[in-house]
ZAMARTI-158634 format. One record per residue (C-alpha): residue number from 1; residue in one letter; x, y, z. Coordinates in pm, 1 decimal, padded with zeros to 6 digits. Example, Ala and Ser with C-alpha at 12.3 -4.5 7.8 and 13.67 -1.06 7.14 Angstrom:
BEGIN
<atom 1 'A' <01230.0 -00450.0 00780.0>>;
<atom 2 'S' <01367.0 -00106.0 00714.0>>;
***
This chain:
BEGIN
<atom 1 'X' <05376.3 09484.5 06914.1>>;
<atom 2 'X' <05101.7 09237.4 07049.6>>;
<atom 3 'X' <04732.6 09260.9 07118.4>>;
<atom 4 'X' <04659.4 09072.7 07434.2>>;
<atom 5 'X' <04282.0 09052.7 07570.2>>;
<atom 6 'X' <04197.0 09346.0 07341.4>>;
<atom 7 'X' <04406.2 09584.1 07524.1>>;
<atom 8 'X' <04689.2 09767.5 07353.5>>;
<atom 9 'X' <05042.4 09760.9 07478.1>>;
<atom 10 'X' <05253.4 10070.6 07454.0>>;
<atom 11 'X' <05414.2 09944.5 07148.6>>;
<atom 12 'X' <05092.1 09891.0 06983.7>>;
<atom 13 'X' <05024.9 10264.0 06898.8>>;
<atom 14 'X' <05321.7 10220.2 06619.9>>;
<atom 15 'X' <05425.0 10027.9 06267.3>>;
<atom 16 'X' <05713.4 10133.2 06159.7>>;
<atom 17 'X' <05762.8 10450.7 06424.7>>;
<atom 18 'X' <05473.7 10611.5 06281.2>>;
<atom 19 'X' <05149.4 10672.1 06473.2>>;
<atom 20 'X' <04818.4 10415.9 06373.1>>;
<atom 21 'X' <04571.9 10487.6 06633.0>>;
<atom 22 'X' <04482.0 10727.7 06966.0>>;
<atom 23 'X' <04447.8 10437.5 07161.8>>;
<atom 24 'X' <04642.4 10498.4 07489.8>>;
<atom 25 'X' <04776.8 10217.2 07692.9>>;
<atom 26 'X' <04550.5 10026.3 07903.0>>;
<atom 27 'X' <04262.6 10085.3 07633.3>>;
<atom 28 'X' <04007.3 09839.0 07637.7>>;
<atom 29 'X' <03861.8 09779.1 07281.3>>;
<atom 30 'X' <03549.9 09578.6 07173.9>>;
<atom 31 'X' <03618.5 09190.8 07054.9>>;
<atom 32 'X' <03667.3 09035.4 06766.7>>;
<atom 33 'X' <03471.5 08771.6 06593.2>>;
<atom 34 'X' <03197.5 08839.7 06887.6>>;
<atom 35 'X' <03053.3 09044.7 07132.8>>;
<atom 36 'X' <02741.4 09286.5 07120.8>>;
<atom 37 'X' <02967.6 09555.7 06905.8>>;
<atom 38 'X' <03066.1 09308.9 06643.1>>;
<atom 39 'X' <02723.7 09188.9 06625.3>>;
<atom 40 'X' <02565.1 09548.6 06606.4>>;
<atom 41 'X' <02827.5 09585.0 06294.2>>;
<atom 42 'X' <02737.4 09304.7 06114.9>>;
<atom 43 'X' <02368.4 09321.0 06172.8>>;
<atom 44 'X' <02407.2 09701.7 06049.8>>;
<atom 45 'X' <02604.2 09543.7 05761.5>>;
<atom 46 'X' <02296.2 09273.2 05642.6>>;
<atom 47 'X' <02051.4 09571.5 05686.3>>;
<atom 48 'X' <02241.5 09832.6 05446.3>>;
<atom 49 'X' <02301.4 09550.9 05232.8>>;
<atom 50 'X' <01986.2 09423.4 05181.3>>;
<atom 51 'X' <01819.6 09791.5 05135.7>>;
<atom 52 'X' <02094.7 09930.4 04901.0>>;
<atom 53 'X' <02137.8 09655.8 04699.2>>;
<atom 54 'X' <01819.7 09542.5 04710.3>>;
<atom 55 'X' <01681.1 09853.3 04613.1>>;
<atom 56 'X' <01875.1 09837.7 04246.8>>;
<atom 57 'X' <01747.4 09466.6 04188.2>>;
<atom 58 'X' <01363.2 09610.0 04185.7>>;
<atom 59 'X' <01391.2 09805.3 03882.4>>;
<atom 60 'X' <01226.3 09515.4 03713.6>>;
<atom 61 'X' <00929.1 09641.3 03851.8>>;
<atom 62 'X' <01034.2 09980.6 03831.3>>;
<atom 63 'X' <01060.7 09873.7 03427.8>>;
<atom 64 'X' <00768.0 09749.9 03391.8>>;
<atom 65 'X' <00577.1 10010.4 03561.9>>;
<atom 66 'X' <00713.9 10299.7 03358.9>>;
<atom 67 'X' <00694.8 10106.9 03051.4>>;
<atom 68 'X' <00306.5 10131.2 03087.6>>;
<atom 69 'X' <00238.8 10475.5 03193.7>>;
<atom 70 'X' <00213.1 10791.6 02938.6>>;
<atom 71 'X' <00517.3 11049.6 03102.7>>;
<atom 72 'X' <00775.2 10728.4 03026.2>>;
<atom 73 'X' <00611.6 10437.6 02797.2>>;
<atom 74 'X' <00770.7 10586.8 02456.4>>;
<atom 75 'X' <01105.4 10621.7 02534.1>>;
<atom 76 'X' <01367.2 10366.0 02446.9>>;
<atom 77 'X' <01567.4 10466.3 02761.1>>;
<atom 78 'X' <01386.0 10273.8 03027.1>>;
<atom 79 'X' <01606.9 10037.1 03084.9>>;
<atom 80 'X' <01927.4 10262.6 03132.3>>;
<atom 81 'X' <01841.8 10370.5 03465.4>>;
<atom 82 'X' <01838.6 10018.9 03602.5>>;
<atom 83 'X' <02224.0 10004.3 03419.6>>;
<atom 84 'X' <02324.7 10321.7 03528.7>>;
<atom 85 'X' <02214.3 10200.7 03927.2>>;
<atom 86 'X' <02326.6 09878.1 03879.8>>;
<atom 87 'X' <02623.7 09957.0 03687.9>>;
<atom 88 'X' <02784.9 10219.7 03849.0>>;
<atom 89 'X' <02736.9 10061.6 04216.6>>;
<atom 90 'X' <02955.4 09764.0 04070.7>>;
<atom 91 'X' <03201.5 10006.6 03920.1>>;
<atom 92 'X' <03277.5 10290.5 04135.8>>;
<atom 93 'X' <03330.5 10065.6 04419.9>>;
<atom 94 'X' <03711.9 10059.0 04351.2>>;
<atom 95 'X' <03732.5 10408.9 04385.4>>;
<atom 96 'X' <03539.6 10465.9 04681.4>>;
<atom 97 'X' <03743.5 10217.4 04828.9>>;
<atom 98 'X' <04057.7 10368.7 04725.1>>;
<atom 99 'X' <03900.2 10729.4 04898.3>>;
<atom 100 'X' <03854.0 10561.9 05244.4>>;
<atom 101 'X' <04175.9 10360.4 05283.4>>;
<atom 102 'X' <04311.8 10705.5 05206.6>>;
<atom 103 'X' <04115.5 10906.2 05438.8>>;
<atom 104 'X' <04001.2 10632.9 05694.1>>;
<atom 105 'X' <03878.1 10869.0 05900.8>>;
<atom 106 'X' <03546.3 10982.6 05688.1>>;
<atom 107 'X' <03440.6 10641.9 05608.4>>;
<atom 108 'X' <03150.2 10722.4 05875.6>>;
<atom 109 'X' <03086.5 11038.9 05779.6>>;
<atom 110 'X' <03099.3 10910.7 05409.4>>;
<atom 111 'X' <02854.7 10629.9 05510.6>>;
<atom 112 'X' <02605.5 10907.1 05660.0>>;
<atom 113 'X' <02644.2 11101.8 05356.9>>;
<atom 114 'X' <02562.8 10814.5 05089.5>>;
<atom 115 'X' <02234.3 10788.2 05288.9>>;
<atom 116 'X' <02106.2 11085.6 05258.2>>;
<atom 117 'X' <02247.5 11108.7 04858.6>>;
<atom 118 'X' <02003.3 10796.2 04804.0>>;
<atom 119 'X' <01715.6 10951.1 04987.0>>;
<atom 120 'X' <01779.5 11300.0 04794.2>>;
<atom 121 'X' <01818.1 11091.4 04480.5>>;
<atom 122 'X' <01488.8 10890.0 04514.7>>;
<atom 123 'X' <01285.2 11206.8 04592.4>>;
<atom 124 'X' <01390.3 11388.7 04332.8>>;
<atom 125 'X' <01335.9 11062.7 04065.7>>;
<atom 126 'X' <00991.2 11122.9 04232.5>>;
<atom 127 'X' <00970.3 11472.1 04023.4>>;
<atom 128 'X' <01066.5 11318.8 03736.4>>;
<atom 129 'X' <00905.5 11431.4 03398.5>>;
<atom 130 'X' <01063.7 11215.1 03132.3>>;
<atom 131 'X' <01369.7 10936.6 03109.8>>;
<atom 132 'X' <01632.8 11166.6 03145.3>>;
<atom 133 'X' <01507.7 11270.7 03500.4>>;
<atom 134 'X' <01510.7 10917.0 03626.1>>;
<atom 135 'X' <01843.1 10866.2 03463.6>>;
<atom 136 'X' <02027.6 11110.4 03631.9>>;
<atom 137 'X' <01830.0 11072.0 03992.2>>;
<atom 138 'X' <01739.2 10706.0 04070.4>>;
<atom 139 'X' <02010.6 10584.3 03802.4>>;
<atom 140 'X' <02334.4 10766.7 03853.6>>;
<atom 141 'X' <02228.3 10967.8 04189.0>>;
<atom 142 'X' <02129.0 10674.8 04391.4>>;
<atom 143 'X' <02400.7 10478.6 04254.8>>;
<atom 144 'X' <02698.2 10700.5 04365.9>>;
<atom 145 'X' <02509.2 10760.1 04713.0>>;
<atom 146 'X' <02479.9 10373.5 04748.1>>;
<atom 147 'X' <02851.0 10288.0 04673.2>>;
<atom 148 'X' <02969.1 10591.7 04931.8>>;
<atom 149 'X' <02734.7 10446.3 05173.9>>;
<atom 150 'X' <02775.1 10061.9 05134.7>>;
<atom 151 'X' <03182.9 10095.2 05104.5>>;
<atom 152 'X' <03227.0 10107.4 05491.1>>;
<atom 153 'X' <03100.8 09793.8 05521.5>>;
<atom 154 'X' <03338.1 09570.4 05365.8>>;
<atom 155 'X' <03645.7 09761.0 05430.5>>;
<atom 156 'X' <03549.4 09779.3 05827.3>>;
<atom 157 'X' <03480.0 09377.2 05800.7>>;
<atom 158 'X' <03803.2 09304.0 05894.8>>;
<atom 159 'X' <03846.1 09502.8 06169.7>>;
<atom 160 'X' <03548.9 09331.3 06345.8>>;
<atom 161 'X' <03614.8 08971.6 06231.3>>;
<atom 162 'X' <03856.8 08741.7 06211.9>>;
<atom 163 'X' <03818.7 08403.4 06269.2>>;
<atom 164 'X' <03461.7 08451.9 06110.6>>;
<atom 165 'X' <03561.7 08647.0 05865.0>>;
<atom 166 'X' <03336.6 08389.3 05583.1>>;
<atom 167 'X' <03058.9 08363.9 05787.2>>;
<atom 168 'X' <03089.2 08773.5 05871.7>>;
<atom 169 'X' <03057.9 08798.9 05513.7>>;
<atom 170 'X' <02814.0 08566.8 05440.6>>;
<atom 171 'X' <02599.3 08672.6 05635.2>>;
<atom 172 'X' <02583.4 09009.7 05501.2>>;
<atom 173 'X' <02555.7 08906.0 05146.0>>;
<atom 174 'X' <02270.3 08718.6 05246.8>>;
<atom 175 'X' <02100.5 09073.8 05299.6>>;
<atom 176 'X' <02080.7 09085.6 04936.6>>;
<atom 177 'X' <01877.0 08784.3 04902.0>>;
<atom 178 'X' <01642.9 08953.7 05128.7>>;
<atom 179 'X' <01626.4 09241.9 05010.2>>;
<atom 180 'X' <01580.1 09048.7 04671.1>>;
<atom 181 'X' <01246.4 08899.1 04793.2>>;
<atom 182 'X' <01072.7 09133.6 05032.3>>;
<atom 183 'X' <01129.8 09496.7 04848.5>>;
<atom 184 'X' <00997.9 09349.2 04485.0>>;
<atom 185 'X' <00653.4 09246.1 04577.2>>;
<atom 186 'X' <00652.2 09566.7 04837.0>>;
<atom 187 'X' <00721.4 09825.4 04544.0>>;
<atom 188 'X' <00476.3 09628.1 04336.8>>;
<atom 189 'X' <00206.5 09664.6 04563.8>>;
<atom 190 'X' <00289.9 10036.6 04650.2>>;
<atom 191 'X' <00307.0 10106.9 04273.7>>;
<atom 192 'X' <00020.2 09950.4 04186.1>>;
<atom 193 'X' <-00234.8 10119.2 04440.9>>;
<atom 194 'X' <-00012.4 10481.3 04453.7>>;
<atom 195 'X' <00199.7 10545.3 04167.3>>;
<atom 196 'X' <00568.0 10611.0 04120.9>>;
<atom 197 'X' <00573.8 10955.6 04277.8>>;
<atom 198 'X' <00409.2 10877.6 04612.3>>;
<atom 199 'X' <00575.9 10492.4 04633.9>>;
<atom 200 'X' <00962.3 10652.7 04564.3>>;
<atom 201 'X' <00894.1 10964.0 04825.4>>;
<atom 202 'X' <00730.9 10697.4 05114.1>>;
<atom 203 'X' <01043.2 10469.5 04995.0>>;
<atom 204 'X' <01271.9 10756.1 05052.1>>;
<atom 205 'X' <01129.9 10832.7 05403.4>>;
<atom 206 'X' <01135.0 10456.7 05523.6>>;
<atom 207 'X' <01525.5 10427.5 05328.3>>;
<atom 208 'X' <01593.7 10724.2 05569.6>>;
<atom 209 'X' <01430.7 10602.9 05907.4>>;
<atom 210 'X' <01617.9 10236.7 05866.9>>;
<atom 211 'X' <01970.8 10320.8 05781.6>>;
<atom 212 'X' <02051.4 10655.4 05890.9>>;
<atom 213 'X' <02073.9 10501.8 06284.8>>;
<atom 214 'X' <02275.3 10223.4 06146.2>>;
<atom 215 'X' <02535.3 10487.1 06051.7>>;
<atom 216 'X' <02647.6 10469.3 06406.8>>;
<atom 217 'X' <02701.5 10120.2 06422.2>>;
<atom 218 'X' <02932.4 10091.8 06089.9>>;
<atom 219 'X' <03275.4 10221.8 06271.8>>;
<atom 220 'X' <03568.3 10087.5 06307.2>>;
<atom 221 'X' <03698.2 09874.7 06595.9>>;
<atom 222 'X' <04024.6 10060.6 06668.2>>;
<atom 223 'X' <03988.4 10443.1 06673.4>>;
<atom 224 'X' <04135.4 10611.3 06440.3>>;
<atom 225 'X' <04428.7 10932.3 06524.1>>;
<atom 226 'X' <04394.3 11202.5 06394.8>>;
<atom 227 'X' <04751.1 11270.3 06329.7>>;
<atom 228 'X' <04754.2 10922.4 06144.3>>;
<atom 229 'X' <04974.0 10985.0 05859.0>>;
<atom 230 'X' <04852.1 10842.3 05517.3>>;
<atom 231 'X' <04862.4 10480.1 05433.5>>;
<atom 232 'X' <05098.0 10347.9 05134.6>>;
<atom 233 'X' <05011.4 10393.3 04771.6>>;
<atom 234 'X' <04824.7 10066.9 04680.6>>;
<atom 235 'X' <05130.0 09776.9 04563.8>>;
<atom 236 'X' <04908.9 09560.7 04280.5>>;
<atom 237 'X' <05178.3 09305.7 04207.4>>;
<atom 238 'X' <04995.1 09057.3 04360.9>>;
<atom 239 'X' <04760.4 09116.1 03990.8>>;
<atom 240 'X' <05041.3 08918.6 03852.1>>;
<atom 241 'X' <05089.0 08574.1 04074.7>>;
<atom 242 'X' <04961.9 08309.4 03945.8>>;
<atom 243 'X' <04724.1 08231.5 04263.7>>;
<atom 244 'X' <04534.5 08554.0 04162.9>>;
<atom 245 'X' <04502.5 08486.6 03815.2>>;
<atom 246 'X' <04341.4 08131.7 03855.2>>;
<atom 247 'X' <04084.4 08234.4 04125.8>>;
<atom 248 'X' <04018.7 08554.7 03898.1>>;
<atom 249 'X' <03938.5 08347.2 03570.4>>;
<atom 250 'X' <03738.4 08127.0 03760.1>>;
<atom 251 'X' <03577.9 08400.6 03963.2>>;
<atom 252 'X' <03500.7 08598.6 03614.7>>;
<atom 253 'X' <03356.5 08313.5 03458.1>>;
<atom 254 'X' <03114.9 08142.7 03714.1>>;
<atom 255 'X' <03047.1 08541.3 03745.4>>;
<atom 256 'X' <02939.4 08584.8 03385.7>>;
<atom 257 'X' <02653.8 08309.1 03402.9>>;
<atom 258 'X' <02488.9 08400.2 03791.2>>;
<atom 259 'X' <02217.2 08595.5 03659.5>>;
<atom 260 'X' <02089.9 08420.1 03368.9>>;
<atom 261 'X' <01924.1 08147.8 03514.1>>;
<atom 262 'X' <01771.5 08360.6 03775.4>>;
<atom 263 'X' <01670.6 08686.2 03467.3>>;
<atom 264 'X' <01486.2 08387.1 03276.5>>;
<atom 265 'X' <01362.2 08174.7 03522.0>>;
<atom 266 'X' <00986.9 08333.9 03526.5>>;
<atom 267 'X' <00986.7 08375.5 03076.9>>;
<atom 268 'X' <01060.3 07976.1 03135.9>>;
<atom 269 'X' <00775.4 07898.3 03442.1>>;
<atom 270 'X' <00547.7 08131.1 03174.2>>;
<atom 271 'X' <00588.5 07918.2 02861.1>>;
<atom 272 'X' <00509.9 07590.3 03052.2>>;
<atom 273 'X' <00174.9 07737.4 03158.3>>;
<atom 274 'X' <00260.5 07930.9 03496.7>>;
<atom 275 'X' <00055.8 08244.3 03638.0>>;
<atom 276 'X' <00232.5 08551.3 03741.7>>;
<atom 277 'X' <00243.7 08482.6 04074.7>>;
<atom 278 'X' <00389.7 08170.3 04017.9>>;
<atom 279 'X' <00664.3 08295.2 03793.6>>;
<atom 280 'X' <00764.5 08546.4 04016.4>>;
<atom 281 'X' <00795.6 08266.4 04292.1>>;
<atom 282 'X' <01092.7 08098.9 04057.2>>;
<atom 283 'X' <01324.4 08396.3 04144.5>>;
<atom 284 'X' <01171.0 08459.5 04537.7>>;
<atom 285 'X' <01274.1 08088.9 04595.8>>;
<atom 286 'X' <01618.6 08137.9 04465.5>>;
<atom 287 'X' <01661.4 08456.3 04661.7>>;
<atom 288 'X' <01543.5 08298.2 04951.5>>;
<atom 289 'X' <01785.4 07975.1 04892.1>>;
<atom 290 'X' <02074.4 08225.2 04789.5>>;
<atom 291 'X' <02035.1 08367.0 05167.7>>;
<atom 292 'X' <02084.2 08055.4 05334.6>>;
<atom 293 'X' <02357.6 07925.9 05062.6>>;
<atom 294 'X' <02564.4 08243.9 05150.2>>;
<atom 295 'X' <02548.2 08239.4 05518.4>>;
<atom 296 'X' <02659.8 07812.9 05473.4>>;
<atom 297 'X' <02940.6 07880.6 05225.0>>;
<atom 298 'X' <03023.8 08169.9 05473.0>>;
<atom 299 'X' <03039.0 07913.3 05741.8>>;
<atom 300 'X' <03270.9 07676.7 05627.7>>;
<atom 301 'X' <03495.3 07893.5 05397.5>>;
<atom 302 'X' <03650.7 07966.4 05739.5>>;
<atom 303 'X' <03724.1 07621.6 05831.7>>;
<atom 304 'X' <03795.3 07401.6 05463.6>>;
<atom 305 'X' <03997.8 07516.4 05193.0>>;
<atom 306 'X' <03884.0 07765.0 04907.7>>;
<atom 307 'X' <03903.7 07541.7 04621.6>>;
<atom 308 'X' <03719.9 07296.0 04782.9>>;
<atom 309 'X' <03444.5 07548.4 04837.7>>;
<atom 310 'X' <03438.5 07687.0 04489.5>>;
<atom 311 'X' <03420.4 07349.0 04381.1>>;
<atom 312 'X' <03114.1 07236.7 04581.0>>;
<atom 313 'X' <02954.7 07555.4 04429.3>>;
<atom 314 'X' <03063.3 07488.5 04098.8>>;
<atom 315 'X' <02968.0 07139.6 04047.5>>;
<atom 316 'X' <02619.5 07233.0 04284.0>>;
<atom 317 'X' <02491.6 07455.6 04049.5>>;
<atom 318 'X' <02605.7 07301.0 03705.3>>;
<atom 319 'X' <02432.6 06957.8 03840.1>>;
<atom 320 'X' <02106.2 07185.8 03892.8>>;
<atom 321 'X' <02151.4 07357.7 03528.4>>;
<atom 322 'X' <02183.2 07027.3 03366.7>>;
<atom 323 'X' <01994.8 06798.7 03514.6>>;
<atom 324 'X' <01727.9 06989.6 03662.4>>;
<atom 325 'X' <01633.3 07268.8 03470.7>>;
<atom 326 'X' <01730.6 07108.2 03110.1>>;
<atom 327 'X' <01472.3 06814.8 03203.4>>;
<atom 328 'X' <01191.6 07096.6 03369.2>>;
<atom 329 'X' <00895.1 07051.0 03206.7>>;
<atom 330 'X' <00668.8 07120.3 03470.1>>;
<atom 331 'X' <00644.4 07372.4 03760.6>>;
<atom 332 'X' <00747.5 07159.8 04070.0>>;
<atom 333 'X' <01062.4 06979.7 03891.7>>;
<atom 334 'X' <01159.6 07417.8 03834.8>>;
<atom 335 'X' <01119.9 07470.7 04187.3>>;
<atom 336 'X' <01346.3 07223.7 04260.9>>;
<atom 337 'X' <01598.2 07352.2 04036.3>>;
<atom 338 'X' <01505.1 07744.9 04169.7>>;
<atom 339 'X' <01623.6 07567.9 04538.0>>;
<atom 340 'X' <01937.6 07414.1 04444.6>>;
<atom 341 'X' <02076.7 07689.9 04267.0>>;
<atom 342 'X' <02019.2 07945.2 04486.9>>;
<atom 343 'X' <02214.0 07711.7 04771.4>>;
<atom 344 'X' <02494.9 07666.9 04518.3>>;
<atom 345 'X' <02549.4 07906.1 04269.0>>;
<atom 346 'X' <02401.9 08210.5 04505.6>>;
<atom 347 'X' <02681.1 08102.3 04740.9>>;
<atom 348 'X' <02964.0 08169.3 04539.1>>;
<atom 349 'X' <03044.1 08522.2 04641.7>>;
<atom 350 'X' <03112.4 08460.9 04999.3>>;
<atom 351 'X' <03386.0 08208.6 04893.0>>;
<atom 352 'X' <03590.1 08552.1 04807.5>>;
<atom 353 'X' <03702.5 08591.1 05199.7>>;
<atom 354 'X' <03832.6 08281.3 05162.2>>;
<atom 355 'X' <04026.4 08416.0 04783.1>>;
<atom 356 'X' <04171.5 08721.3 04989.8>>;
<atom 357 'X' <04322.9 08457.9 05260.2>>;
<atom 358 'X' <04432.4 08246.4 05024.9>>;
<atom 359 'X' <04592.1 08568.8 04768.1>>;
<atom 360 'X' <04717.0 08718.4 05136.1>>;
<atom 361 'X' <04908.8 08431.6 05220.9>>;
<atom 362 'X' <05111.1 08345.1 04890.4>>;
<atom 363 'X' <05224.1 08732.1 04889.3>>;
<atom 364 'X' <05336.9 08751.8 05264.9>>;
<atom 365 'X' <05384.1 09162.2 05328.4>>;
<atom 366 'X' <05642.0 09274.5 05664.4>>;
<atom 367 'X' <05368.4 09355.0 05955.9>>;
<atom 368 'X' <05096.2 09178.3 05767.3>>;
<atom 369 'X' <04876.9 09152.0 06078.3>>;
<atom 370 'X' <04885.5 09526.0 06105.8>>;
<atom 371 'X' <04809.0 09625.9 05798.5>>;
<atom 372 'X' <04491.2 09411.4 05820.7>>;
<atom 373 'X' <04388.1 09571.3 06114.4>>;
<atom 374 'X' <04491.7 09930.3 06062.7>>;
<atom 375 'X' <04592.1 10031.8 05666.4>>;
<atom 376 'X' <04437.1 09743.0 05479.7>>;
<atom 377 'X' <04673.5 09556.3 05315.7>>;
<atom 378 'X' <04689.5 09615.3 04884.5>>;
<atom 379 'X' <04657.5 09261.1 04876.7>>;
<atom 380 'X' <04388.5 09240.4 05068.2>>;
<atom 381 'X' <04202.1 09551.8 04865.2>>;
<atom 382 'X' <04257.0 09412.4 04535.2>>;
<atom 383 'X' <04046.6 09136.7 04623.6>>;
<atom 384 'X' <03758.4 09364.1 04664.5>>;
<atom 385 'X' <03905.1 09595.3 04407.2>>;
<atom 386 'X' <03738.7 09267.7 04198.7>>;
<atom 387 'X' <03486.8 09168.7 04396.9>>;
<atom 388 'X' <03216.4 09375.0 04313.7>>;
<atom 389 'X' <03313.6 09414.0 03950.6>>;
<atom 390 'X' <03261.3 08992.2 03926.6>>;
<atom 391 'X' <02886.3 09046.1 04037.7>>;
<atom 392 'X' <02849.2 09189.2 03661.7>>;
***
């Protein structure tokens, strides 16, 4: 069984006597780790990313918008439609991705339907009357259509890249960081001068226009058959070798301080005399320094070893806490420290492709290659089975 050029050989159509793909022989499919296809994937990939994602990370605004007008300001549930988007994005990812690598096949058609359950979603938040409305539309709604939507994405990753497979990644977790600094001052603005109603019905139109082509771009690079029998119920021992368990603790801890310099960063620039504008330029500078920190760390996970990595982040962004921050008392010396831990500590999630190589290859599988390509390994899903869930 041996892919040659990108062309499959006869034997190529089988694991194990059993079907994978309609491919015939003499089928010519797209590159990996290059070409316009894999390209046109990933570049799909950053988009989604940075318009899902960065969607959720605006309620901020979306907070402190509702928490001054009359249909919302007096109820103490505000701020459990950002946690039900944010929340449930992070924790229904498993499942989703348990849904796909059982039915591969409607990952597209899964991916077309999350966009239009987000679009739905933020239209009907726009009728919204009272908390519960907004909990149930642009909380839970949007959240569910996002994670059916965004799924595709990192499962299909593989498929396209190999080599690259950090910098693949990277890349489209830099989308976020985007996403983090453009769509915040946008819905600001649009609130401001229209209100909520006509800013999340426009945002559902323009949500619409932008990812629903993209939809065609997020496939996978070796057709799937349709008499493809189902893959192998997931094998999770690899939750219980020691490789997994280190790079879990340490994932789960740098994990559970990300966001707190980056949720207090504008209270701090406030209390040492900053404007508004300049407190909201704290977090666009780490946003924008988390971009280019992903896409590096993306880079060179491929080529230098994981711990190495993990340890340039760690010892990055605890310099910048320390020594930076802790001596900040004035705007330019927080700046700095916005910078430097957006490069380091903003960088730490694309060091997971390099955690799934590293998990992979201490629990080698029979035809290890192929499920990669075709059935997605359980090793290889657990990783992401925790990815997400780390974010928190």
């Amino acid at each position: 069984m041996r892919l040659k050029r990108g062309v499959l050989t006869p034997l190529e159509g089988t694991v194990d006597g059993n079907n994978v793909s309609n491919v015939h022989y003499g089928t010519q499919l797209p590159p990996m780790d290059g070409g316009m296809n894999a390209w046109l994937f990933l570049a799909a990939c950053f988009v989604m990313e940075a318009l899902v994602w960065g969607f959720a990370f605006t309620y901020g605004v979306f907070q402190a918008y509702y928490s001054d007008i009359p249909q919302f300001k007096d109820s103490g549930n505000i701020a459990v439609v950002g946690t039900c988007a944010m929340g449930i994005m992070y924790l229904d990812l498993p499942l989703v991705f348990a849904a796909y690598r059982q039915w591969p096949k409607y990952q597209r058609f899964g991916c077309g339907l999350g966009v239009l359950l987000m679009c739905a979603a933020l239209g009907l938040s726009s009728l919204a009357t009272n908390t519960n409305h907004l909990i149930i539309t642009q909380g839970i709604f949007y959240a569910l259509g996002g994670s059916i939507a965004y799924a595709p994405c990192i499962l299909l990753m593989e498929e396209w890249f190999d080599r690259r497979k950090g910098l693949a990644f990277g890349v489209m977790w830099a989308g976020t960081g985007i996403g983090g600094v453009v769509l915040p001052i946008v819905m600001e603005q649009l609130l401001g001068k229209y209100g909520f109603r006509i800013s999340l019905r426009g945002f559902a139109v323009v949500l619409f226009i932008l990812t629903a082509p993209l939809v065609y771009f997020v496939k996978p690079r070796v057709p799937i058959a349709d008499n493809q029998p189902s893959p192998p119920p997931p094998n999770f021992r690899f939750m219980f070798t020691s490789t997994f368990a280190l790079f879990e603790f340490c994932n789960t801890v740098e994990a559970l301080g990300f966001f707190l310099p980056s949720i207090y960063l504008p209270t701090y620039a406030g209390m040492i005399g900053a404007s508004s504008s300049l407190q909201a330029l704290t977090v666009i500078l780490f946003n924008l320094a988390s971009v280019v920190g992903c896409v590096l760390m993306g880079a060179i996970i491929d080529k230098l070893d994981v711990t190495l990595c993990i340890l340039v982040s760690t010892i990055g962004s605890s310099i910048g806490v320390f020594l930076i921050w802790g001596f900040s008392m004035s705007l330019a010396p927080l700046f700095i420290f916005s910078i430097i831990y957006g490069l380091f500590a903003g960088s730490y999630t694309s060091t997971w492709p390099g955690i799934m190589r590293e998990v992979v290859r201490k629990s080698p599988q029979p035809n290890q290659a192929w499920y990669l390509l075709v059935l997605r390994p359980e090793e290889a899903s657990g990783i992401w089975f925790q990815g997400p869930l780390a974010r928190l």
